[in-house]
N, CA, C and O atoms as a GROMACS GRO file, in nm:
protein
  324
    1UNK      N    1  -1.420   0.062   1.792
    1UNK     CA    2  -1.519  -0.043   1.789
    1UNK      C    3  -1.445  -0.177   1.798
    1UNK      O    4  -1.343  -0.197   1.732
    2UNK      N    5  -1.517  -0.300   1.908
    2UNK     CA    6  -1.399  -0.353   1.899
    2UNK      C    7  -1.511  -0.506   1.838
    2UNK      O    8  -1.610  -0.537   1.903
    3UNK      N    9  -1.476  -0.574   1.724
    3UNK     CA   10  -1.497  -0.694   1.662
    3UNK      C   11  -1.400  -0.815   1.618
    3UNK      O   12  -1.277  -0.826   1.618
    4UNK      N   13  -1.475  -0.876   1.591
    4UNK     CA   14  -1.350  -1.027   1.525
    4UNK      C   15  -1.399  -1.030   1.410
    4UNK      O   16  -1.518  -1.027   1.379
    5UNK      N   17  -1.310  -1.037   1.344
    5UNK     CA   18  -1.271  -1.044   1.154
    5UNK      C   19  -1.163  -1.192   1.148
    5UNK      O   20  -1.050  -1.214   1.192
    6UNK      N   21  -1.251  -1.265   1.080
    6UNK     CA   22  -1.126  -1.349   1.009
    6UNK      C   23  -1.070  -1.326   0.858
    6UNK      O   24  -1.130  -1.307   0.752
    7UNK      N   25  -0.894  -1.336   0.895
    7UNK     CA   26  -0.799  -1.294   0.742
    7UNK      C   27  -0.774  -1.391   0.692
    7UNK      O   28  -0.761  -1.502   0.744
    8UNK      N   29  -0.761  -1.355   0.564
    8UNK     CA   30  -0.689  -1.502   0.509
    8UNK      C   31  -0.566  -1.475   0.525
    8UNK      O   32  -0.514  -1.365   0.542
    9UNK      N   33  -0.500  -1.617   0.519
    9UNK     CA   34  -0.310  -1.591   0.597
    9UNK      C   35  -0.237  -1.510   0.528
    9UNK      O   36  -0.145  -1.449   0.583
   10UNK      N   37  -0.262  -1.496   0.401
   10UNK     CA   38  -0.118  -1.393   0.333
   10UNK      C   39  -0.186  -1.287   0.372
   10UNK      O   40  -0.101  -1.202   0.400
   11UNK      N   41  -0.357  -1.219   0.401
   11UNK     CA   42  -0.392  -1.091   0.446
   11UNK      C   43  -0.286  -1.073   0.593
   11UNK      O   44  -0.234  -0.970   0.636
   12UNK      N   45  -0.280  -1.167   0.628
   12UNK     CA   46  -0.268  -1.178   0.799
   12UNK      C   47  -0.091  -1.122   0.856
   12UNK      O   48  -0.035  -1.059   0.946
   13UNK      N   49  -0.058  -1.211   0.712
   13UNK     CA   50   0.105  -1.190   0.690
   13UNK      C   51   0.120  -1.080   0.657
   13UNK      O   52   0.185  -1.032   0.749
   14UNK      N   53   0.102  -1.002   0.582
   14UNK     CA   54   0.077  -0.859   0.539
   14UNK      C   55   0.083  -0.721   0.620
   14UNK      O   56   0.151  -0.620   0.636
   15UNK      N   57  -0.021  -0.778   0.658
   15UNK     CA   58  -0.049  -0.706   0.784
   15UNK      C   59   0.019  -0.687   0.870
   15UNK      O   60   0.068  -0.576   0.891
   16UNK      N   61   0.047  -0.830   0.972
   16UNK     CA   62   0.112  -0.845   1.074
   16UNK      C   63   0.266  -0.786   1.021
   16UNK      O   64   0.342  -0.766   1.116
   17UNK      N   65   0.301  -0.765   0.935
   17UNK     CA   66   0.444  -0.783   0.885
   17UNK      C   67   0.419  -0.595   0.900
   17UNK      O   68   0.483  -0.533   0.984
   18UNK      N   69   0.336  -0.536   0.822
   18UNK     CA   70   0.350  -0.411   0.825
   18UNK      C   71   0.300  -0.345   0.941
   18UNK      O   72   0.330  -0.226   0.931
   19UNK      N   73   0.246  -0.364   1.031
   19UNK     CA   74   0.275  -0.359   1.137
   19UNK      C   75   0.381  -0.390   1.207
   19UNK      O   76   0.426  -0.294   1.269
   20UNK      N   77   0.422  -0.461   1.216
   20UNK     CA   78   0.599  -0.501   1.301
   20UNK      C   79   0.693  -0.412   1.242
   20UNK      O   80   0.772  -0.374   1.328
   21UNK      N   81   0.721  -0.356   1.111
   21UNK     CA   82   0.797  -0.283   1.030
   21UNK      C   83   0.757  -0.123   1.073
   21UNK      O   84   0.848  -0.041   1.067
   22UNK      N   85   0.623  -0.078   1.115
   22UNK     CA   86   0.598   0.053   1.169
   22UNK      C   87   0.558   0.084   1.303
   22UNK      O   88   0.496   0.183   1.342
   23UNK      N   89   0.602  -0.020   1.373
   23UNK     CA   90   0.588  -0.044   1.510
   23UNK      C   91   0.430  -0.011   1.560
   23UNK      O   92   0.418   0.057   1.661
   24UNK      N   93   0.314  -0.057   1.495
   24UNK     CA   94   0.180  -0.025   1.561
   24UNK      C   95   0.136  -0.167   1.591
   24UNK      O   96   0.193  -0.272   1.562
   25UNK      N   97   0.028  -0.148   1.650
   25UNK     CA   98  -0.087  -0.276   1.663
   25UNK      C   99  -0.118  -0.300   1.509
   25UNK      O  100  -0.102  -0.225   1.413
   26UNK      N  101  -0.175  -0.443   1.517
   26UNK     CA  102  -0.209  -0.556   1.392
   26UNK      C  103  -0.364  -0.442   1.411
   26UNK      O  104  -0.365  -0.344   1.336
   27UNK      N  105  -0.448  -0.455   1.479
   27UNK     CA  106  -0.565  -0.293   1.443
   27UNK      C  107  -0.518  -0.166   1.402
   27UNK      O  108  -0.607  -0.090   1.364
   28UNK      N  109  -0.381  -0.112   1.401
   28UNK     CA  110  -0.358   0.054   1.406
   28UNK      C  111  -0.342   0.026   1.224
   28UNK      O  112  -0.368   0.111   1.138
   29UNK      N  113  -0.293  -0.109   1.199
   29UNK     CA  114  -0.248  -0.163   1.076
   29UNK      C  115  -0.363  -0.157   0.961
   29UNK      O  116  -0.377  -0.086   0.861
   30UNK      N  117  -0.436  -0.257   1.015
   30UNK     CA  118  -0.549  -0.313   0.947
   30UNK      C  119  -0.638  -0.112   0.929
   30UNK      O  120  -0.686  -0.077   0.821
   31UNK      N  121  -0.639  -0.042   1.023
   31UNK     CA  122  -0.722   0.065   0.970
   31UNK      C  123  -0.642   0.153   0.900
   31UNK      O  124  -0.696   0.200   0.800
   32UNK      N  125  -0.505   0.196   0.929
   32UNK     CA  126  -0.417   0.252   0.818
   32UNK      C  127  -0.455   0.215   0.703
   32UNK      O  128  -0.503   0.288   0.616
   33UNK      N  129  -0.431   0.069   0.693
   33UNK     CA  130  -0.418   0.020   0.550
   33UNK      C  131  -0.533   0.039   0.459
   33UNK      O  132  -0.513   0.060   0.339
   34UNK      N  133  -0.705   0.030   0.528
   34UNK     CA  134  -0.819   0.044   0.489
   34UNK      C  135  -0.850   0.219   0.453
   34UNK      O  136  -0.912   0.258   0.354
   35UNK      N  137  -0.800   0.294   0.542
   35UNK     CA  138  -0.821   0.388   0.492
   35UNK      C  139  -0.715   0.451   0.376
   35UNK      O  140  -0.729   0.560   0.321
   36UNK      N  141  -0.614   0.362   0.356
   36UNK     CA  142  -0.526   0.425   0.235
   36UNK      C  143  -0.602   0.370   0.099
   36UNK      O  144  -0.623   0.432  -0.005
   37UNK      N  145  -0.637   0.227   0.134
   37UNK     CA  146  -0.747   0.150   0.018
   37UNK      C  147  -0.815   0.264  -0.024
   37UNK      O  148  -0.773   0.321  -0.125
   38UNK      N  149  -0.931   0.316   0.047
   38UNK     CA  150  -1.042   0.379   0.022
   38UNK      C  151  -0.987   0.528  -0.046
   38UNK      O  152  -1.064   0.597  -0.112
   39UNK      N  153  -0.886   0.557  -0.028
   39UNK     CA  154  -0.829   0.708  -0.092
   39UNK      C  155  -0.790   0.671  -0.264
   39UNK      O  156  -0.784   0.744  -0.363
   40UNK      N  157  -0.767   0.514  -0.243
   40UNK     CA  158  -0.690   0.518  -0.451
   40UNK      C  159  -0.868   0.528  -0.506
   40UNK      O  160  -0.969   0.476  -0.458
   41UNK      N  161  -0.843   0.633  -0.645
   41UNK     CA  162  -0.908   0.613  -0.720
   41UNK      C  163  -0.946   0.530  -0.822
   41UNK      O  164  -0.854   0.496  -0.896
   42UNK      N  165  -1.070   0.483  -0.850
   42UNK     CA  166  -1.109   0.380  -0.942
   42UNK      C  167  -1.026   0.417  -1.051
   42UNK      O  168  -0.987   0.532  -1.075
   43UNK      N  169  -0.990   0.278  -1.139
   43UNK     CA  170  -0.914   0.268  -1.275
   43UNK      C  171  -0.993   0.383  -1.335
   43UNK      O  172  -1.095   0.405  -1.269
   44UNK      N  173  -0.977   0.460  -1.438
   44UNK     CA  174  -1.038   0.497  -1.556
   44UNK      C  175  -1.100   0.652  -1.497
   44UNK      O  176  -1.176   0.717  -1.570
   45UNK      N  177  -1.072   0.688  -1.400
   45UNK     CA  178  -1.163   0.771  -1.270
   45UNK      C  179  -1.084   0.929  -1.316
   45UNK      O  180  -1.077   0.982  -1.427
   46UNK      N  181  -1.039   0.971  -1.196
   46UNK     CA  182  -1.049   1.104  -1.269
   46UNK      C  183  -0.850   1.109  -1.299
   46UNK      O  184  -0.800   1.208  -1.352
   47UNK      N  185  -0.775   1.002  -1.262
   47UNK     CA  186  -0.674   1.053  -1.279
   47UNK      C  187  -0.667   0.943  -1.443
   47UNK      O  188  -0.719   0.834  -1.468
   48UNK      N  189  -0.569   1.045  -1.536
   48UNK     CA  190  -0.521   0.976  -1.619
   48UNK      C  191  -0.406   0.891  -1.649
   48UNK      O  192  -0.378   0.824  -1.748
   49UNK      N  193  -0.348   0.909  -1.536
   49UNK     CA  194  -0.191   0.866  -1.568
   49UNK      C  195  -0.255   0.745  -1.429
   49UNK      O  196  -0.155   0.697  -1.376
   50UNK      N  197  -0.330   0.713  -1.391
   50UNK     CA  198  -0.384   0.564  -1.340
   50UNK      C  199  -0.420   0.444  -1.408
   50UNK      O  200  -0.537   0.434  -1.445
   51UNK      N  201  -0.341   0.352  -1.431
   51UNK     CA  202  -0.410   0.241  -1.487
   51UNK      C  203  -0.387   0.128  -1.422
   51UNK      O  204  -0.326   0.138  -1.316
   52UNK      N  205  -0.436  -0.028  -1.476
   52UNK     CA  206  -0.438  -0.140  -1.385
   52UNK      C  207  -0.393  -0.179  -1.495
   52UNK      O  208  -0.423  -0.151  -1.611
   53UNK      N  209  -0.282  -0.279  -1.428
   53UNK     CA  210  -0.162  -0.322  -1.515
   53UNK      C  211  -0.230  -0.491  -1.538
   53UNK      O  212  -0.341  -0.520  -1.493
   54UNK      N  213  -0.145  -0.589  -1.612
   54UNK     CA  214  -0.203  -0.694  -1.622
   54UNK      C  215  -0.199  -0.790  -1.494
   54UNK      O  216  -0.227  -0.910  -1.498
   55UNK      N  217  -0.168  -0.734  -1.400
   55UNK     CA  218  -0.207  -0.858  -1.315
   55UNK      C  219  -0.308  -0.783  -1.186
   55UNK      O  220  -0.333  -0.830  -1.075
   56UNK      N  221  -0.349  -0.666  -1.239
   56UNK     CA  222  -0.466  -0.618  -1.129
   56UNK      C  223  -0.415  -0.534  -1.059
   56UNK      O  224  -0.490  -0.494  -0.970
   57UNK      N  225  -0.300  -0.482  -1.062
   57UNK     CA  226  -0.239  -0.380  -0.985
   57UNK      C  227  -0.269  -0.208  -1.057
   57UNK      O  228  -0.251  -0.165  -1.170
   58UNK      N  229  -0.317  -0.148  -0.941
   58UNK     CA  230  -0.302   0.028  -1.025
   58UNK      C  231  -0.181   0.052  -1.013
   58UNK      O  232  -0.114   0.005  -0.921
   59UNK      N  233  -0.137   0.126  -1.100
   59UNK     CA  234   0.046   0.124  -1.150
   59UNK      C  235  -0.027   0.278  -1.231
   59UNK      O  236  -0.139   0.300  -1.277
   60UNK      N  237   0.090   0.360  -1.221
   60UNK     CA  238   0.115   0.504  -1.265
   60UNK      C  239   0.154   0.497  -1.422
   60UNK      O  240   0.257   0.444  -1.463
   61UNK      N  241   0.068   0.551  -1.494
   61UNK     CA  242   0.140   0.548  -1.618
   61UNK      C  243   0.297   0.593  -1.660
   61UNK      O  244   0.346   0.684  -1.594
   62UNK      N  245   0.372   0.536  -1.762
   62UNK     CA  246   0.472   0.590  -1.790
   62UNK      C  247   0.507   0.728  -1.825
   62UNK      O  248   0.490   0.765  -1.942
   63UNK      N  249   0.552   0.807  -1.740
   63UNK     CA  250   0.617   0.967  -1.743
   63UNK      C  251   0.744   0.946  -1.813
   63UNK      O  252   0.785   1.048  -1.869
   64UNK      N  253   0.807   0.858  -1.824
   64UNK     CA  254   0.941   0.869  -1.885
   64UNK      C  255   1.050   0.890  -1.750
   64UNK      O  256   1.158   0.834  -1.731
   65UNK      N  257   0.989   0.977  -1.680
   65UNK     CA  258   1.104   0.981  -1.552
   65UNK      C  259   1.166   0.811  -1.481
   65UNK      O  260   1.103   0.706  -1.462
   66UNK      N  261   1.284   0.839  -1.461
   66UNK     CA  262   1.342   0.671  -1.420
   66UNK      C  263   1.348   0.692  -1.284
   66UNK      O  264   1.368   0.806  -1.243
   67UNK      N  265   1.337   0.607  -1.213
   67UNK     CA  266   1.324   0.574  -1.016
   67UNK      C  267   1.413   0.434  -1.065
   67UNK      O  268   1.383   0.344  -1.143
   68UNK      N  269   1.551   0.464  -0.969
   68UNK     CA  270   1.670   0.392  -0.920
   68UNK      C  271   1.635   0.348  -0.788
   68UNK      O  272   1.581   0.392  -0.686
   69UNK      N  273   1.701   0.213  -0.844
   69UNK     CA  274   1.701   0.168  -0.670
   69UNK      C  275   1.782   0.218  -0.567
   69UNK      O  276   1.804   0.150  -0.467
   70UNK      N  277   1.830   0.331  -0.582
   70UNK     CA  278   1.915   0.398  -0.490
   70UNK      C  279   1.810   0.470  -0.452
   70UNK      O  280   1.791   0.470  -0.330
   71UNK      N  281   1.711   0.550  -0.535
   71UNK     CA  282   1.579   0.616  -0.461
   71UNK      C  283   1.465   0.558  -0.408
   71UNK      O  284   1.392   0.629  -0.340
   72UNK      N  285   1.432   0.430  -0.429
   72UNK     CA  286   1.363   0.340  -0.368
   72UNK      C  287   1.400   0.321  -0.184
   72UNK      O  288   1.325   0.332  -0.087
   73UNK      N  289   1.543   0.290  -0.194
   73UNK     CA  290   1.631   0.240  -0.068
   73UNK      C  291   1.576   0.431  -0.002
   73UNK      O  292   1.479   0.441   0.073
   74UNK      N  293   1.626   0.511  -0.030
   74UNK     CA  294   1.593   0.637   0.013
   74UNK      C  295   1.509   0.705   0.074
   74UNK      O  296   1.530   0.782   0.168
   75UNK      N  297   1.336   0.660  -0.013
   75UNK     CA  298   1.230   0.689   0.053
   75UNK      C  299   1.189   0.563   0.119
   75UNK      O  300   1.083   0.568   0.181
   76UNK      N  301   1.268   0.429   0.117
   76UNK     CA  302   1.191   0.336   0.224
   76UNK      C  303   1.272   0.403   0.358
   76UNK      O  304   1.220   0.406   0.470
   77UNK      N  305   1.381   0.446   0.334
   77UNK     CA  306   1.486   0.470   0.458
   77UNK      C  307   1.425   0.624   0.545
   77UNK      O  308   1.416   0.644   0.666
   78UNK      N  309   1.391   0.714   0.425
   78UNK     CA  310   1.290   0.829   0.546
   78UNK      C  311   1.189   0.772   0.572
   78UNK      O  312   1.150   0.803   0.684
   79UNK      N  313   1.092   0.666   0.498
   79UNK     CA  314   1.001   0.663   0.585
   79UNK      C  315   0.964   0.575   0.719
   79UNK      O  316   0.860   0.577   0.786
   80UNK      N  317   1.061   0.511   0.732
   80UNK     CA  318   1.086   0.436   0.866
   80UNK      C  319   1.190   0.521   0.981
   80UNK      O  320   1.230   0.479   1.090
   81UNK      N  321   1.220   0.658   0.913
   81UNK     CA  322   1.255   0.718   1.030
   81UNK      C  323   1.126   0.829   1.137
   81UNK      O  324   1.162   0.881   1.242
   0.00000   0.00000   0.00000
């Protein structure tokens, strides 16, 4: 379907940026990204270890398990292959 949407600039930056980083169109972007939106579950919903942290972000409750930035660098590095 093809329409005009206006973003606000940091949406736009966002976007455009994650797109350039996974080599698609600013559209292949914008619907990736909408349909990953629509998959998180509401705060409080059926997962428990989901919560919204203080600045509005859903963030995973604490498991105790630690993530190094050596495994961060790792899964950003497979997933851009």
């Amino acid at each position: 379907m093809r329409m005009t949407v206006n973003l606000d600039p940091d949406v736009y930056s966002f976007t455009s940026a994650y797109a350039g980083a996974k080599g698609i169109t600013l559209s292949a972007a914008i619907s990736e990204l909408l349909r990953r939106a629509e998959k998180v579950p509401e705060p409080g919903g059926d997962s428990p270890r989901l919560r919204m942290n203080e600045h509005g972000y859903l963030v995973i409750a604490g498991t105790g398990d630690v993530l190094t930035p050596e495994m961060v660098k790792e899964a950003a590095e497979d997933e851009l292959v």
